[in-house]
N, C-alpha and C positions, 0 to 999 in steps of 0.2 A: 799467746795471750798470757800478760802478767796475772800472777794469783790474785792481785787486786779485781782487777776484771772479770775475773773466773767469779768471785764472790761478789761483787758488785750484781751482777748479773744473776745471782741465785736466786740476792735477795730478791732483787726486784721483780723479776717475773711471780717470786710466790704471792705477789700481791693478787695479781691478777691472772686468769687466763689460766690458772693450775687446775690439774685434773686431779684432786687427791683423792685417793683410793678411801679414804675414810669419810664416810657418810653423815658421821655423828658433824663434822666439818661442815661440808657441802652444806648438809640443812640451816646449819648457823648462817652458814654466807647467805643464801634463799632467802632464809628468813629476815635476816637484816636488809636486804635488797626489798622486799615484798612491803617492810617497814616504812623504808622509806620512802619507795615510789609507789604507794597505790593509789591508784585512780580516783578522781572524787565520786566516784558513782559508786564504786566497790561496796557499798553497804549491802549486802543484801542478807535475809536472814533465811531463806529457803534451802539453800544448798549447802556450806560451808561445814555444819557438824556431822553432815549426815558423809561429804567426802571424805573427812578427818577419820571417822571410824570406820570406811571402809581399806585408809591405808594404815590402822592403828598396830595390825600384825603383818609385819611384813612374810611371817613364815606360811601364810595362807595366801598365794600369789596367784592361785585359781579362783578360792570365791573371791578373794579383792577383786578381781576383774568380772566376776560375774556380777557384784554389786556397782559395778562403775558402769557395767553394759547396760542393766537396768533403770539406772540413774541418767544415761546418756540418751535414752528413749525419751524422757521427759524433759530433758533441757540440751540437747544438740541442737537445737537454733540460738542458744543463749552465749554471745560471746564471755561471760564473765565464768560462765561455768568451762569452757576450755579455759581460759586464763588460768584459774584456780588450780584446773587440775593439772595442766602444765607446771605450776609450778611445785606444785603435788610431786610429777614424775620426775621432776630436774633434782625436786631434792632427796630423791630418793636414788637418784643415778639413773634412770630409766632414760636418756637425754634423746634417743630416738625418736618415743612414742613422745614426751612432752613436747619434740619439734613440731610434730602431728599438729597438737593441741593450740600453740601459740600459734600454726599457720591458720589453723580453723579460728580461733578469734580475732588473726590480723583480717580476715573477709569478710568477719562481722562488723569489725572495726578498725578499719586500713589508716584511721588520722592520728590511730593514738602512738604515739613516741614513746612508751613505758612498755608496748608492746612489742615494737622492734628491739629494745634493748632486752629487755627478757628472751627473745628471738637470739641473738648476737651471745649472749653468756653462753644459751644452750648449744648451738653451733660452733663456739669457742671449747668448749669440754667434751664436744664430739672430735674437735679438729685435736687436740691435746690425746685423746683417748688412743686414736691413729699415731699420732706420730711416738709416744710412748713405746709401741712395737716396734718402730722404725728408725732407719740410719734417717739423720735428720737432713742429711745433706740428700737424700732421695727420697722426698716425700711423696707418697702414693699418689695417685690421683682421686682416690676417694678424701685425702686427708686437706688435701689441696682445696676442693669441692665446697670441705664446711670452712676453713677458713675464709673462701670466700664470702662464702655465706654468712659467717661473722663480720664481715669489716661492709658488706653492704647491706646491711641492717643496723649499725650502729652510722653509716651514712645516713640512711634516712631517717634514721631517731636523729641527728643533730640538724638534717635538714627539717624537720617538723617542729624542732626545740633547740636551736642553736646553744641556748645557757644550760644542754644536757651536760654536765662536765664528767659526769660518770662516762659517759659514752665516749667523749673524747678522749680521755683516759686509756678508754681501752684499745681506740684506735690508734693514741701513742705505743699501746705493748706492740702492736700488729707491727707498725712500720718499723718499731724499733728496730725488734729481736726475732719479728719473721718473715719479714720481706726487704728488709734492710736498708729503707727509704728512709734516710734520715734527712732530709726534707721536709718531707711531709711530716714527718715525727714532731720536726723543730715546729711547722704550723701550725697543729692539732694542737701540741702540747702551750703553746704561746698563749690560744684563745683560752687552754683550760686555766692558768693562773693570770691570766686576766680575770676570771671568773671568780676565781677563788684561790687571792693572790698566797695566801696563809696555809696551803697546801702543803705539806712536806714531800710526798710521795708524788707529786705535777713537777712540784719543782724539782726533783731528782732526777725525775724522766727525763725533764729537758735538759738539765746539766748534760746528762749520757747523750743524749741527742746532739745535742752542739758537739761535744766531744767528739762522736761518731764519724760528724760528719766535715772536722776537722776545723771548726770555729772557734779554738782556744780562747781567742779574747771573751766569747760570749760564753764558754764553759766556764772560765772562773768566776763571771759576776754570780751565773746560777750557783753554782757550784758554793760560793761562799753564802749565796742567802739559802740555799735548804740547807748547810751546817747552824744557821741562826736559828732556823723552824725544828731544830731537833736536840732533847736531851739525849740522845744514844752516844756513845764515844764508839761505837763497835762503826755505827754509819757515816760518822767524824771521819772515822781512820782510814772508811773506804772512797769516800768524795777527798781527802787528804792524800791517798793514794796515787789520784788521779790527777789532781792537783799538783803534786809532785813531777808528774810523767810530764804535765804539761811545759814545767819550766825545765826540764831536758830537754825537750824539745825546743825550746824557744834559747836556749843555749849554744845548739848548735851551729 
């Protein structure tokens, strides 16, 4: 593997799918997900400050839990209140117990697509979490498990919401760079800059995609329009890289 490709691939996974140890992180991501997909119903003023201060210290991790248990006596039939606090525990790292959570609100509410993708992050930063300990080329069967568990919940979020492009997105990292179907990479990622053709980071993926799975001709068209969608020179020189390799190849 050329060092282009080495770094090409750094970048791009950090976009998505990363498990970063730093929390102050995670939460940003959460919260900016939380921003932009919430549900039209999510207004509610009963629950949300009273959850906020019971994860306000995190170094109290006994009563936080005995105020959540309290809390959960009053609203465990209310899907919005698992929702919430899933995403509570995701952005806190707790990414077991928030899967808890988002399954109990996916049975209160199996139609909504913002719930499978909230689903799919959390089971994506479980499956990341596992193979982090592990040789990658032998991934456990527990690490196997959530990955699965990610790519078929970000199925059926695009089957409930086809114009999900986040989700498609992130079933582009799956086949990329973890199951190595670049096929199905090339499909997923297609629908996503149809979608949202001004994409920088859809169109990258497909560039890699094509690339991967040895479509040159269609590597360069992508390949030169996400150098159009970006001022970076650092992301120039690595889609340039490849770029390069390609007309070696077509040399031969």
């Amino acid at each position: 593997m050329n060092k282009a490709k080495i770094i090409f691939f750094v970048i791009l996974a950090f976009f998505t799918f990363s498990c970063n140890k730093n929390k102050a992180h995670v939460g940003r991501t959460v919260e900016k997900l939380y921003q932009d997909y919430q549900p039209e119903d999510y207004v509610n003023k009963h629950f949300p400050s009273q959850l906020e201060e019971a994860f306000d210290n995190d170094l109290n991790l006994s009563k936080m839990k005995e105020d959540v248990a309290q809390m959960m006596k009053y609203y465990a039939n209310q899907q919005l209140f698992h929702e919430y606090l899933g995403v509570l525990l995701m952005d806190k790292g707790y990414y077991e117990s928030a899967l808890i959570h988002f399954e109990e609100a996916i049975k209160l509410r199996p139609k909504s697509a913002n719930l499978y993708y909230y689903y799919g992050i959390c089971a994506g930063q479980l499956y990341q979490a596992f193979i982090i300990k592990e040789d990658r080329s032998q991934i456990s069967d527990k690490a196997a498990y959530y990955l699965e568990l990610a790519e078929k919940a970000y199925l059926k979020c695009i089957e409930m919401k086809p114009s999900y492009h986040n989700a498609l997105y992130a079933l582009g990292i799956i086949y990329s760079y973890e199951k190595n179907d670049y096929q199905k990479a090339v499909a997923v990622m297609n629908s996503a800059v149809t979608l949202m053709p001004d994409e920088f980071r859809y169109r990258r993926l497909l560039f890699f995609a094509y690339f991967s799975s040895g479509n040159y001709s269609q590597a360069v068209g992508q390949g030169n329009k996400a150098m159009s969608l970006t001022d970076s020179e650092e992301e120039k020189n690595i889609i340039n890289g490849y770029l390069e390799e390609i007309e070696r190849i077509n040399m031969k």
